[in-house]
C-alpha beads as a LAMMPS data file, in Angstrom:
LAMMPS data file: protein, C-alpha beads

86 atoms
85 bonds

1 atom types
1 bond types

-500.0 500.0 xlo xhi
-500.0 500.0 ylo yhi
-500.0 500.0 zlo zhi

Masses

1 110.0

Atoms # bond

1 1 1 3.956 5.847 -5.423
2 1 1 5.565 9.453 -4.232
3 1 1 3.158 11.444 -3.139
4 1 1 1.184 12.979 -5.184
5 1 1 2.439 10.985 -8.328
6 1 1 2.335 7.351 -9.006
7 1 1 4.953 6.683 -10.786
8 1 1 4.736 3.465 -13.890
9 1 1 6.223 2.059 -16.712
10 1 1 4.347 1.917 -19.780
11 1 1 4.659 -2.244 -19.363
12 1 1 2.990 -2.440 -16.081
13 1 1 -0.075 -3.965 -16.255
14 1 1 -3.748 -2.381 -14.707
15 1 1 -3.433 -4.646 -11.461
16 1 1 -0.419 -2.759 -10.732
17 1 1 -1.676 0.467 -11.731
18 1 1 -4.772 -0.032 -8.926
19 1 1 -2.235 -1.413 -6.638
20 1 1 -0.403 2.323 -6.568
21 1 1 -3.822 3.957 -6.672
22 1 1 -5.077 2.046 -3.270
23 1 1 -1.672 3.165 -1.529
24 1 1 -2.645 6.687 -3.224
25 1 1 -5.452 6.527 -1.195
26 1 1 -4.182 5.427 2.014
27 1 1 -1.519 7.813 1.569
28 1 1 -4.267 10.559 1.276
29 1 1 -6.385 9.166 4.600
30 1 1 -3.449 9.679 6.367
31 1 1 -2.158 12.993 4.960
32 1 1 1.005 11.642 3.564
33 1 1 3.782 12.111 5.811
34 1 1 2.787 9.799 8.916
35 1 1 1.711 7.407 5.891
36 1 1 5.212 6.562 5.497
37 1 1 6.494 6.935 8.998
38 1 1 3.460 4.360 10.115
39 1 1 5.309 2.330 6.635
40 1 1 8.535 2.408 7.566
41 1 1 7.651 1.584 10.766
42 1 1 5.831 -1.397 10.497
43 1 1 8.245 -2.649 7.497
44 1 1 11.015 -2.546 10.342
45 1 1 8.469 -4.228 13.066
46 1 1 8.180 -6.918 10.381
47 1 1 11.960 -7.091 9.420
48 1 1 12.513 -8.161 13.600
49 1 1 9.499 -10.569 13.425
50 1 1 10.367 -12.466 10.222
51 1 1 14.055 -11.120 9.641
52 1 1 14.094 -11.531 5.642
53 1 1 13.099 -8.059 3.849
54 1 1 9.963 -10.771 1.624
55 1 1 7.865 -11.468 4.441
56 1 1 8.966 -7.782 6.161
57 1 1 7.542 -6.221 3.083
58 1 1 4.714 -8.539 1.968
59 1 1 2.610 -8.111 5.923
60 1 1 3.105 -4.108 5.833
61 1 1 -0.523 -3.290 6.562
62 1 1 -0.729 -0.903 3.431
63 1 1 0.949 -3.841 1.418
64 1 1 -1.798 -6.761 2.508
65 1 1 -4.353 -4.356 1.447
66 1 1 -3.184 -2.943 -1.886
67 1 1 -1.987 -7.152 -3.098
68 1 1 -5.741 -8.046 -1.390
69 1 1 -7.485 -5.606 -3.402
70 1 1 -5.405 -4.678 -6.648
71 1 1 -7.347 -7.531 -8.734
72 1 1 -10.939 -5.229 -8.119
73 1 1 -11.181 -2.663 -10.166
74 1 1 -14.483 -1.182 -7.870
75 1 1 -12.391 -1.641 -4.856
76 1 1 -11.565 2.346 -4.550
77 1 1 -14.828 3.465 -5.017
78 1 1 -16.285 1.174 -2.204
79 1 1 -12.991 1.313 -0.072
80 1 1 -13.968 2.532 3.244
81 1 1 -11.502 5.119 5.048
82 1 1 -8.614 3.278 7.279
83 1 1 -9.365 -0.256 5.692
84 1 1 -5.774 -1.381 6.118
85 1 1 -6.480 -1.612 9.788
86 1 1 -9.225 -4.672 9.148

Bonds

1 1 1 2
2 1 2 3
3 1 3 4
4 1 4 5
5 1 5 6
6 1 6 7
7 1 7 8
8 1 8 9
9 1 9 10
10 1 10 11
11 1 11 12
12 1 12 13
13 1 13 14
14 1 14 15
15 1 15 16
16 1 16 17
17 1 17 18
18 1 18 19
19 1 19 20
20 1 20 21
21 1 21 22
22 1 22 23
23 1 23 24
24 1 24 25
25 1 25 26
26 1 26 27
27 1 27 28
28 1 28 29
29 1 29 30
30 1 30 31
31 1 31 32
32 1 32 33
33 1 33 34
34 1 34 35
35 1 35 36
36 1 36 37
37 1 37 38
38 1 38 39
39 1 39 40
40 1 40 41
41 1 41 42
42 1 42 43
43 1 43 44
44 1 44 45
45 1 45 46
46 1 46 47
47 1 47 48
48 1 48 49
49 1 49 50
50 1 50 51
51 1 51 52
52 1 52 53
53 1 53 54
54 1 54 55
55 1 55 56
56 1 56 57
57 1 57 58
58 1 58 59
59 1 59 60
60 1 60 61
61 1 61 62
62 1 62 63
63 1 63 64
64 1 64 65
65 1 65 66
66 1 66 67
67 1 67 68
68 1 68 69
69 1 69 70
70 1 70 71
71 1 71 72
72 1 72 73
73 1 73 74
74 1 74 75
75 1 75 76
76 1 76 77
77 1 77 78
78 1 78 79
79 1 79 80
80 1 80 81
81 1 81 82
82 1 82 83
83 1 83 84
84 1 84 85
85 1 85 86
């Protein structure tokens, strides 16, 4: 996902589509740009903690929500603002 677009093959498969649509939205909440500082920064917090890029990538915040939610296809519509934080 690149602000505004979300970018997909024609093989990926709807759980993927939803996952880019969730970090859509949390892109959105945040107004994009400090949406991928706070990314970046918390991939790099996570590189230092676990130092192998798997585990750096897999607990970003925006990450553990989108793989959380990306198998409910209501999620968006009941998603409450900032729920990466919970």
């Amino acid at each position: 996902m690149i602000f505004p677009f979300i970018v997909l093959d024609r093989q990926i498969n709807r759980n993927v589509t939803k996952h880019e649509r969730i970090h859509f939205e949390q892109a959105k909440e945040l107004l994009v740009i400090p949406y991928y500082l706070l990314y970046i920064a918390n991939y790099l917090i996570n590189l230092l903690r676990f130092l192998n890029h798997t585990d750096a990538y897999l607990n970003v915040l925006f990450e553990k929500e989108a793989y959380m939610y990306q198998h409910n296809f209501n999620y968006i519509d009941k998603r409450k603002p900032y729920a990466w934080l919970r």
